[in-house]
C-alpha positions as CSV (number, residue, x, y, z in Angstrom):
1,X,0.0,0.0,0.0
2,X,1.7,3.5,-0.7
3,X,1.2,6.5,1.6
4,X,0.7,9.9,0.6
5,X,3.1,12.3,2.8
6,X,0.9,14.0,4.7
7,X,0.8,18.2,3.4
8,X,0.2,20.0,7.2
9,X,2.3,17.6,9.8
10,X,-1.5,17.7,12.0
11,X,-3.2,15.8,8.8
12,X,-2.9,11.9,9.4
13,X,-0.8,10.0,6.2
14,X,-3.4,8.5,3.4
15,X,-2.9,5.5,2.4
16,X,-3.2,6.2,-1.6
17,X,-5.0,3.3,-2.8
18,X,-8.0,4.6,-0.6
19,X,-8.8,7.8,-2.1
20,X,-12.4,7.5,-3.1
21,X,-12.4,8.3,-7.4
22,X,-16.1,9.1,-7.6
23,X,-17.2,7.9,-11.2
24,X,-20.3,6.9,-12.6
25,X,-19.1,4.1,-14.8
26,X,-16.1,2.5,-15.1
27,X,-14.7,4.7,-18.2
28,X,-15.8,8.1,-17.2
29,X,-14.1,10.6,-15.3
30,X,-15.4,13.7,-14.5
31,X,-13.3,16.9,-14.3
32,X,-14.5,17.6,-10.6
33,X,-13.5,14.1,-9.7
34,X,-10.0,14.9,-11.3
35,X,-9.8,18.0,-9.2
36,X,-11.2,16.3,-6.0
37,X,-8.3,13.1,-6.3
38,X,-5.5,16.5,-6.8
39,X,-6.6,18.1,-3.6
40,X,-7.0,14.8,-1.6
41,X,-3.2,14.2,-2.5
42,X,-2.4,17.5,-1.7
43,X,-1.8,18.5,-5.0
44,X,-3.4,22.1,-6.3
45,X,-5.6,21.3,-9.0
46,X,-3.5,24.0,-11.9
47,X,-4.6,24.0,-15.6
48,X,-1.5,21.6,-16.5
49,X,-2.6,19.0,-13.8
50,X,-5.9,19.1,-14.4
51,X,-5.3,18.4,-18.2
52,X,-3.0,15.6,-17.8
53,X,-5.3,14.2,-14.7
54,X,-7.9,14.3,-17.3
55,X,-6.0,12.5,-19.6
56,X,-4.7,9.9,-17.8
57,X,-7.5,8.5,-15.1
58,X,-10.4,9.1,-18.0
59,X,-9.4,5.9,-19.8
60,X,-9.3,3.6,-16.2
61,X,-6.4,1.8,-15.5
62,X,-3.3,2.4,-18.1
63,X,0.5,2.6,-18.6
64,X,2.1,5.5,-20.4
65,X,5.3,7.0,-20.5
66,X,6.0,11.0,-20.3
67,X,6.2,10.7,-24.1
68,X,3.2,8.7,-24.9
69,X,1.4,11.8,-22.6
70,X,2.5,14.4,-24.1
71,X,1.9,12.9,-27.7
72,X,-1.6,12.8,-26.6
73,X,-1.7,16.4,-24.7
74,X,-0.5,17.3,-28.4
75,X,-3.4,15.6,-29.9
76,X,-6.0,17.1,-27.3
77,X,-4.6,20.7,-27.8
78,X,-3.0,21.1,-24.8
79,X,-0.2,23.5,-24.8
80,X,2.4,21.8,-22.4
81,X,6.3,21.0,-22.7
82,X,7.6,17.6,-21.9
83,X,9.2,18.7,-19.0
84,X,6.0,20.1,-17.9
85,X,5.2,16.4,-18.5
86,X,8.0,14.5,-16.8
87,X,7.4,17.0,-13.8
88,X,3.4,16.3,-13.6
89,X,4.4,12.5,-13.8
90,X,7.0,13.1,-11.1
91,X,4.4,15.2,-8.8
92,X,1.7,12.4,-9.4
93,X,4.0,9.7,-8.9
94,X,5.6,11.4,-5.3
95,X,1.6,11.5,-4.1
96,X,0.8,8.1,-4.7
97,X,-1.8,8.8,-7.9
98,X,0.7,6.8,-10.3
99,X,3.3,4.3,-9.7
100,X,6.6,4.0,-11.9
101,X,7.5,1.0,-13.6
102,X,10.9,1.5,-14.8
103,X,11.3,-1.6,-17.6
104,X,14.9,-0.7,-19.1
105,X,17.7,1.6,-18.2
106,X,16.1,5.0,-18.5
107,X,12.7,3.6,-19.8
108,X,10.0,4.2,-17.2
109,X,6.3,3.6,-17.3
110,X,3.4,5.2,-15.2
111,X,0.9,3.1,-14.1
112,X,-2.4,4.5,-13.2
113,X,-3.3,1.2,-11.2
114,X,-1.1,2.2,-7.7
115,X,-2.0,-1.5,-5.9
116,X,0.4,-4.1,-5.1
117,X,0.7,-6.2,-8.8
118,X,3.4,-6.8,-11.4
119,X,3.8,-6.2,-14.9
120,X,4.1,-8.1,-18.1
121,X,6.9,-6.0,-20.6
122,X,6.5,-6.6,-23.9
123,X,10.5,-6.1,-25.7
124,X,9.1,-6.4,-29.1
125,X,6.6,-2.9,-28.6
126,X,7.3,-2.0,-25.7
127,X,3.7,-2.1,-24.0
128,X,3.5,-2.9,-20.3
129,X,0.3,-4.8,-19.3
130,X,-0.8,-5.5,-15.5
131,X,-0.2,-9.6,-15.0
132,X,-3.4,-10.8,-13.5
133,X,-4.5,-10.9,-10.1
134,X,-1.7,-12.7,-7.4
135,X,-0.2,-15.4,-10.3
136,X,3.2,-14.9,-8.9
137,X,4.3,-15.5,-5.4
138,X,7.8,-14.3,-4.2
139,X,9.5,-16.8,-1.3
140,X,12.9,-15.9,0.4
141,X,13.4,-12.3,0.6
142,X,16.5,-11.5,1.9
143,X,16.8,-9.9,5.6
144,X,17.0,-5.9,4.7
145,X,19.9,-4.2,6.1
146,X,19.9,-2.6,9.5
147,X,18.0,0.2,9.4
148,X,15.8,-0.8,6.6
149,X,12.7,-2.4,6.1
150,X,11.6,-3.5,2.5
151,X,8.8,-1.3,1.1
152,X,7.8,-3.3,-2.1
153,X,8.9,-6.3,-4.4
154,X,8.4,-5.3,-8.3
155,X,8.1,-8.3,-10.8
156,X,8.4,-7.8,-14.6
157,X,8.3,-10.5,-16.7
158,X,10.0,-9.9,-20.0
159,X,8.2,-10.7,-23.0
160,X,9.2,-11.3,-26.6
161,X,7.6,-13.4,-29.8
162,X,8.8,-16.7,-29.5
163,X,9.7,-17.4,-33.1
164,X,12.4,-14.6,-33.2
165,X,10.1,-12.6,-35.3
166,X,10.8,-9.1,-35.0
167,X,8.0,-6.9,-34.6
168,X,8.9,-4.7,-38.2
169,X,8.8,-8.2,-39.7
170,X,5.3,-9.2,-38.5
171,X,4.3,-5.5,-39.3
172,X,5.5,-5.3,-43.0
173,X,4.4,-8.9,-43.9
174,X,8.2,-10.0,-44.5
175,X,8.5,-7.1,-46.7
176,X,11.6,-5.0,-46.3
177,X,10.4,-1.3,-45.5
């Protein structure tokens, strides 16, 4: 379960996962319940927030990365900079509304799904998908060093097509772009 720090030290910590996300179906997401899950992380609700809340809890549970965001901030009109993108991400991710999945070297996800699961990583198009429900158990944890207490165990299973198939292969029939 992550915790949200808490904003004013006589607030009690959140546990983020419990933050009610008022909706009236599974797919909508109303801009007053973006702005109500900002301000219950302690987050001001600003234009650029609000834009990219919109963008990323109005689909349900996804995984994006800052430049699969902004490609789509692009698309609806928004008028943001990447780094306006990587910083929201960032900001979202410190309050517990996203959790990172970092899949290779610098290549990092956002998932909007911030309970305990693990991931599927898919090499050939690089896709992350949520493995389903508890499939995997992990047995024999180390001790954590002294002073330390283990706050989470990531799984990613690695993915790629079985036949050696590349994906431009699949994609161009065989036929050399």
């Amino acid at each position: 379960m992550s915790v949200l720090p808490a904003k004013d030290l006589g607030q009690p910590r959140i546990a983020a996962d419990h933050i009610p996300w008022p909706q009236k179906s599974p797919t909508s997401c109303p801009i007053s319940a973006v702005k109500a899950r900002l301000r219950t992380a302690g987050l001001r609700p600003t234009r650029q927030r609000m834009a990219l809340g919109w963008l990323l809890f109005a689909k349900g549970d996804r995984h994006v990365s800052a430049e699969m965001l902004y490609e789509e901030a692009i698309r609806a009109r928004e008028p943001l900079s990447l780094a306006t993108v990587y910083n929201t991400l960032r900001q979202f991710s410190e309050a517990g509304l996203l959790r990172q999945v970092s899949v290779s070297g610098p290549k990092t996800f956002f998932d909007t799904n911030v309970s305990e699961h693990h991931h599927f990583y898919n090499e050939d198009d690089e896709t992350v998908v949520d493995i389903p429900g508890s499939t995997i158990q992990v047995a024999g944890l180390p001790q954590a060093p002294e002073g330390m207490e283990i706050s989470s165990v990531e799984v990613i299973v690695r993915l790629r097509r079985a036949d050696g198939e590349d994906i431009e292969t699949r994609m161009t029939g065989g036929r050399h772009a």
